[in-house]
NUFI-590848 format. One line per 8 residues: their letters; for each residue y, z, x of N, C-alpha, C, O. Coordinates in nm, 4 decimals. Layout:
<nodes>
a = Y,Z,X,Y,Z,X,Y,Z,X,Y,Z,X; ... $
</nodes>
This chain:
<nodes>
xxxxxxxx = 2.4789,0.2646,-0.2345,2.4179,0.1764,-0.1381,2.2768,0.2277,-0.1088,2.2519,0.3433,-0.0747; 2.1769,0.1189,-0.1274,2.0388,0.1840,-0.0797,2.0167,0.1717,0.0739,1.9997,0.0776,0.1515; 2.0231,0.2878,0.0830,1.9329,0.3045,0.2452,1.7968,0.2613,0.3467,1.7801,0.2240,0.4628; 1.6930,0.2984,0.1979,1.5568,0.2430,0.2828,1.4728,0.2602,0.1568,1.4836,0.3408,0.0644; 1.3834,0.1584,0.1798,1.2922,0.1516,0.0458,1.0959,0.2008,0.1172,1.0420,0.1840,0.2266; 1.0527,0.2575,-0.0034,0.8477,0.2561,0.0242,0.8475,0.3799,0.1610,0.7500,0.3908,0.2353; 0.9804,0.4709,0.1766,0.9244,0.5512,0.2734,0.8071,0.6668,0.2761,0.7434,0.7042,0.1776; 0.7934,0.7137,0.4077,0.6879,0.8355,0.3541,0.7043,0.9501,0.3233,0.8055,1.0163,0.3464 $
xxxxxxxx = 0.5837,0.9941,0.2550,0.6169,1.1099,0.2236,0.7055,1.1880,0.3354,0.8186,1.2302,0.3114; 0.6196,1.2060,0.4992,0.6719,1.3064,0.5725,0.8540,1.2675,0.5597,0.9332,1.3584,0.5347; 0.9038,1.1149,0.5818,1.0755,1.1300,0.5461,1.0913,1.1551,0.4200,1.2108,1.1819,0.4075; 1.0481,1.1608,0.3355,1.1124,1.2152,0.1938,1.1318,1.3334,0.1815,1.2078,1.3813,0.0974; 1.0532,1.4102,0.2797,1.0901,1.5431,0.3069,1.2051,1.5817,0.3900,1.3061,1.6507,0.3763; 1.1498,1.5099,0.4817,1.3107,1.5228,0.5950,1.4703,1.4646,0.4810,1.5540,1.5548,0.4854; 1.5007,1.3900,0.4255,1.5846,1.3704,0.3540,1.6072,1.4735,0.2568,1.7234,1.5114,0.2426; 1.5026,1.5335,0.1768,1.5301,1.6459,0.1338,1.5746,1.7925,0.1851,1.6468,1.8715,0.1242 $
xxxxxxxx = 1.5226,1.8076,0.2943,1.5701,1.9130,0.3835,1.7323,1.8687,0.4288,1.8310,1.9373,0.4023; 1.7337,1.7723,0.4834,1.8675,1.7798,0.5587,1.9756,1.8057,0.4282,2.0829,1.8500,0.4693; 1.9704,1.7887,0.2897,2.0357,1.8574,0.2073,2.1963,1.7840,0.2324,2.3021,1.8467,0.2379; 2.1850,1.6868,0.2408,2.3059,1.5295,0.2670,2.3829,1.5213,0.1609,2.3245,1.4609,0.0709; 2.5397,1.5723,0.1186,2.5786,1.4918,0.0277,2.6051,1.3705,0.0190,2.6750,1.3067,0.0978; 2.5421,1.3237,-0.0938,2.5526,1.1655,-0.1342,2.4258,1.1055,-0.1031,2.3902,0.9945,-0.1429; 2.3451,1.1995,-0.0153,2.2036,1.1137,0.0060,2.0632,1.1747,-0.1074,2.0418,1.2913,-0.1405; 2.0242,1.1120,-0.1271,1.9224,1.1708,-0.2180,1.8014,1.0489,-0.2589,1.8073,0.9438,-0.1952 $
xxxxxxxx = 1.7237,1.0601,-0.3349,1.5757,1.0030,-0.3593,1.5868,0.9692,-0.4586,1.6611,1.0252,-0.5392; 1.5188,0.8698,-0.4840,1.5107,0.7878,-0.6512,1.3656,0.7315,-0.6283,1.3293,0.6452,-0.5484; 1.3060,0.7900,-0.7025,1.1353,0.7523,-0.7241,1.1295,0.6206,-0.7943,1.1823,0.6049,-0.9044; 1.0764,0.5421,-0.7419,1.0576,0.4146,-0.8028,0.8887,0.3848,-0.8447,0.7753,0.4194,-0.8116; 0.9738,0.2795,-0.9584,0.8306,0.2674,-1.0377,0.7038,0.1320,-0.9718,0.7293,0.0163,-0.9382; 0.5799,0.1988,-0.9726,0.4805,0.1241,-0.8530,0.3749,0.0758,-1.0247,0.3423,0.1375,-1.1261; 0.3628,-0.0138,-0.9914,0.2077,-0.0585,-1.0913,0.0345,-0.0333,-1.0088,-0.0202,-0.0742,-0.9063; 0.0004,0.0503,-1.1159,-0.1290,0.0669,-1.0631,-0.2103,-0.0270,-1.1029,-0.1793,-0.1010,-1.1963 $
xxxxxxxx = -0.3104,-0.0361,-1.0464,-0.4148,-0.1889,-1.0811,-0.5474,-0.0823,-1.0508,-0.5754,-0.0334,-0.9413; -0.6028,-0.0663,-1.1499,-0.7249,0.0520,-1.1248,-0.8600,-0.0201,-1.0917,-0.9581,0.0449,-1.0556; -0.8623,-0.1753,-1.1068,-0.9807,-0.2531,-1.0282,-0.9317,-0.3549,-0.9098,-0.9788,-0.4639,-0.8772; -0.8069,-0.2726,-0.8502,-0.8444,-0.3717,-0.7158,-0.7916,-0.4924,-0.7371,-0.6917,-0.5085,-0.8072; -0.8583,-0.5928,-0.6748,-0.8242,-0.6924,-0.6472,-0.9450,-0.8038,-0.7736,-0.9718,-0.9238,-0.7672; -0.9864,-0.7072,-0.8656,-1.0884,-0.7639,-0.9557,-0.9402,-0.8503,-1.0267,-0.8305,-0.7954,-1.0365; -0.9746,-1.0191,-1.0780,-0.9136,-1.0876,-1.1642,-0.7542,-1.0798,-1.1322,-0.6599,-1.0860,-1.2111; -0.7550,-1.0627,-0.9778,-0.5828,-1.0730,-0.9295,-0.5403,-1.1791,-0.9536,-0.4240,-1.1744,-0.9938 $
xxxxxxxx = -0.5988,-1.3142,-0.9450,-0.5604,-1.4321,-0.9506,-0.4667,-1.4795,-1.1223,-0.3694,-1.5452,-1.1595; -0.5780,-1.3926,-1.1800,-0.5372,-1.3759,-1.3803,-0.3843,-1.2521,-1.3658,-0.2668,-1.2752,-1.3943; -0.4310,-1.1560,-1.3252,-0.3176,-1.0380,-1.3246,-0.1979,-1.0853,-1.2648,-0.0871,-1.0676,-1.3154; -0.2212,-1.1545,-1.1414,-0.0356,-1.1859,-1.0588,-0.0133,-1.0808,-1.0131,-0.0811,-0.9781,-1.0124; 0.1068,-1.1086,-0.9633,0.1474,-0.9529,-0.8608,0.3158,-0.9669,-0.9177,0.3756,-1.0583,-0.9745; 0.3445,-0.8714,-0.8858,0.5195,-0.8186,-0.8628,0.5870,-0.8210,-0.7054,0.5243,-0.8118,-0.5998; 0.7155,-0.8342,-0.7209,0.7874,-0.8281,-0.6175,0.8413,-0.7436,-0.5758,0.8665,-0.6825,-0.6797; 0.8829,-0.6862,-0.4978,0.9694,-0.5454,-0.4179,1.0297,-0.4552,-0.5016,1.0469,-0.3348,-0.4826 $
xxxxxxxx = 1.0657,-0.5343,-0.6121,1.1908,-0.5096,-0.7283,1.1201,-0.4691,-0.8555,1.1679,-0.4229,-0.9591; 0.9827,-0.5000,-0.8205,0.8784,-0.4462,-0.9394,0.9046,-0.5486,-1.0877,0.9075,-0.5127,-1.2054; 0.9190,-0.6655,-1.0370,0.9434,-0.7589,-1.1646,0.8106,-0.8573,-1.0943,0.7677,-0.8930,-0.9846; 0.7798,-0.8724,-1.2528,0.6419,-0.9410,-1.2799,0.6441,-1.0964,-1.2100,0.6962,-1.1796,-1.2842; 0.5939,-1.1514,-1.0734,0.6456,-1.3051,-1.0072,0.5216,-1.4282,-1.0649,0.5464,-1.5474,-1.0830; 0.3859,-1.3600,-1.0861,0.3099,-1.4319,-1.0854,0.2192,-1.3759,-1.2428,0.2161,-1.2698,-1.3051; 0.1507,-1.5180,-1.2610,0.0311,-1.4468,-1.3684,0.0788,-1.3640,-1.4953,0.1969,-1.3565,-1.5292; -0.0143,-1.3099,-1.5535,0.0322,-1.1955,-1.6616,0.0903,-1.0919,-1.6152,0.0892,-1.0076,-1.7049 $
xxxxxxxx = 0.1559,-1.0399,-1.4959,0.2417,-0.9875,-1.4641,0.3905,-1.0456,-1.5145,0.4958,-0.9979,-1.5567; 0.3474,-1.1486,-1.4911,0.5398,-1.2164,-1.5251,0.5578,-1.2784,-1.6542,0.6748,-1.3128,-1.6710; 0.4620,-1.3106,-1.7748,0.4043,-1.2960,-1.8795,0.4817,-1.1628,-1.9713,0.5607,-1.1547,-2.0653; 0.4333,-1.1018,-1.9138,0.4879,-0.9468,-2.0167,0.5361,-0.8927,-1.9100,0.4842,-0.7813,-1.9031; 0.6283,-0.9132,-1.7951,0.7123,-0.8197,-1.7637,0.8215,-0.7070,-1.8280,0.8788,-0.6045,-1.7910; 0.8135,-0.7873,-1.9406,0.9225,-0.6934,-1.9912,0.8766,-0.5974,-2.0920,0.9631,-0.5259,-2.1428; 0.7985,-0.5888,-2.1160,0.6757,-0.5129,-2.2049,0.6479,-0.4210,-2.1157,0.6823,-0.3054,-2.1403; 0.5567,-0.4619,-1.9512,0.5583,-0.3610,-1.8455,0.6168,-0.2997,-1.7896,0.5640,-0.2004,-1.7394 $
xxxxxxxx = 0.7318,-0.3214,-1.7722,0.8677,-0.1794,-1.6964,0.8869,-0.0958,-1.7487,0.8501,0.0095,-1.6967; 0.9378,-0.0915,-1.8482,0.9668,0.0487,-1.9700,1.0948,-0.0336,-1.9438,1.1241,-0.1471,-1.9064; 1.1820,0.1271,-1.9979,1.3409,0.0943,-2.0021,1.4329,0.1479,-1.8918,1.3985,0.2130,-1.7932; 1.5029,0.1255,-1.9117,1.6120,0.1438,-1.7380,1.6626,0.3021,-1.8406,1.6784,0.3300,-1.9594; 1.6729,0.3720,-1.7070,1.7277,0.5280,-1.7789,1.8440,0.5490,-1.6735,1.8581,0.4695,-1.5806; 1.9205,0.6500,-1.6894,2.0692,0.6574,-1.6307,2.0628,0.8310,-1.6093,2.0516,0.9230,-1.6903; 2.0764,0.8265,-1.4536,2.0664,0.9908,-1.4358,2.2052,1.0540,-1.3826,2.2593,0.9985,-1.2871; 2.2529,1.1451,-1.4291,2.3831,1.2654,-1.3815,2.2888,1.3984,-1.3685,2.1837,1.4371,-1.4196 $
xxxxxxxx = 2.3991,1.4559,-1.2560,2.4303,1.5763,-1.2388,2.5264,1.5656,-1.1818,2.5858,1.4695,-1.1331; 2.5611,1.7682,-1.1920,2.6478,1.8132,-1.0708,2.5899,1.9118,-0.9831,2.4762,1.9584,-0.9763; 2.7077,1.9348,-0.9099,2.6784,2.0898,-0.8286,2.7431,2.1564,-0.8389,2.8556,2.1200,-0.8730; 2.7153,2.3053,-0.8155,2.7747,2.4346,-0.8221,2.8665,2.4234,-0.7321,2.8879,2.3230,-0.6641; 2.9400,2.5539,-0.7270,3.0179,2.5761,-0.5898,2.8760,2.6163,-0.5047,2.8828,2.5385,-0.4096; 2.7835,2.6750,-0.4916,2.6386,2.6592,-0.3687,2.5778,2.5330,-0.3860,2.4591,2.5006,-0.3835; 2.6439,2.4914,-0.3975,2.5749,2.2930,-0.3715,2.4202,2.3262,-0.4238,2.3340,2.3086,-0.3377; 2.3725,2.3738,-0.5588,2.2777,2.3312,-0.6694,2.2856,2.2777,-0.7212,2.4046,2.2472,-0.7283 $
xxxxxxxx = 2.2110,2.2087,-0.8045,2.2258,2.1007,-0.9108,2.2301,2.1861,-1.0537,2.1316,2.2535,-1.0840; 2.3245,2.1824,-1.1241,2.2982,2.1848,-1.2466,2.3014,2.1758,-1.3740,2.2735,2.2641,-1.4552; 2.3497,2.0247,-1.4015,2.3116,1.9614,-1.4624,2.2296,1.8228,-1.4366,2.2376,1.7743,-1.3237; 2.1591,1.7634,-1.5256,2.0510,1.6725,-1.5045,2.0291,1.6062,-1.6096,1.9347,1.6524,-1.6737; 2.0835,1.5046,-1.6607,2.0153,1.4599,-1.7504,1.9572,1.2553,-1.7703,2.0147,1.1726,-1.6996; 1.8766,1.2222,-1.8426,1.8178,1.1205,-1.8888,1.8548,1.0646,-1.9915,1.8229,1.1149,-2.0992; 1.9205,0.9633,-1.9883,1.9201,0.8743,-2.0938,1.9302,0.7320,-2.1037,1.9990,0.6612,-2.0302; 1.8509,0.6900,-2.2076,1.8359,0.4940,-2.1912,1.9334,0.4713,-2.2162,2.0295,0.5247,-2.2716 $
x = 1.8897,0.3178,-2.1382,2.0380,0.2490,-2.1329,2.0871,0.1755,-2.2568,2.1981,0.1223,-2.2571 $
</nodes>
């Protein structure tokens, strides 16, 4: 279940400190636009969900995301992580 989405840094820390089982962080993917608001009308924008709604955003959305990846671990008996791994779906 997601909790809260776009928080700040200072709670991403606090969530990391309080050291919560079952709670944890998933970095989500943001599109950079390195001129602004130059030719937004041509570019389009994305939605919350980071899927392409408007313009050449939604054009080649699927070209722009990459691929969905699938993450595990565990923990020790000292509640470390260790294992971690990545792989597409």
């Amino acid at each position: 279940m997601l909790l809260a989405r776009k928080i700040s840094p200072e709670q991403a820390v606090s969530v990391e400190n309080a050291d919560v089982e079952g709670i944890f962080l998933v970095k989500e993917p943001k599109r950079f636009y390195p001129n602004g608001e130059l030719a937004a009308h041509l570019v389009g924008f994305v939605g919350m969900d980071a899927r392409g709604l408007e313009g050449l955003e939604s054009k080649y959305d699927e070209s722009l995301k990459g691929k969905p990846e699938k993450l595990a671990w565990a923990r020790d008996g000292q509640r470390q992580k260790i294992i971690f791994t990545r792989r597409k779906e």
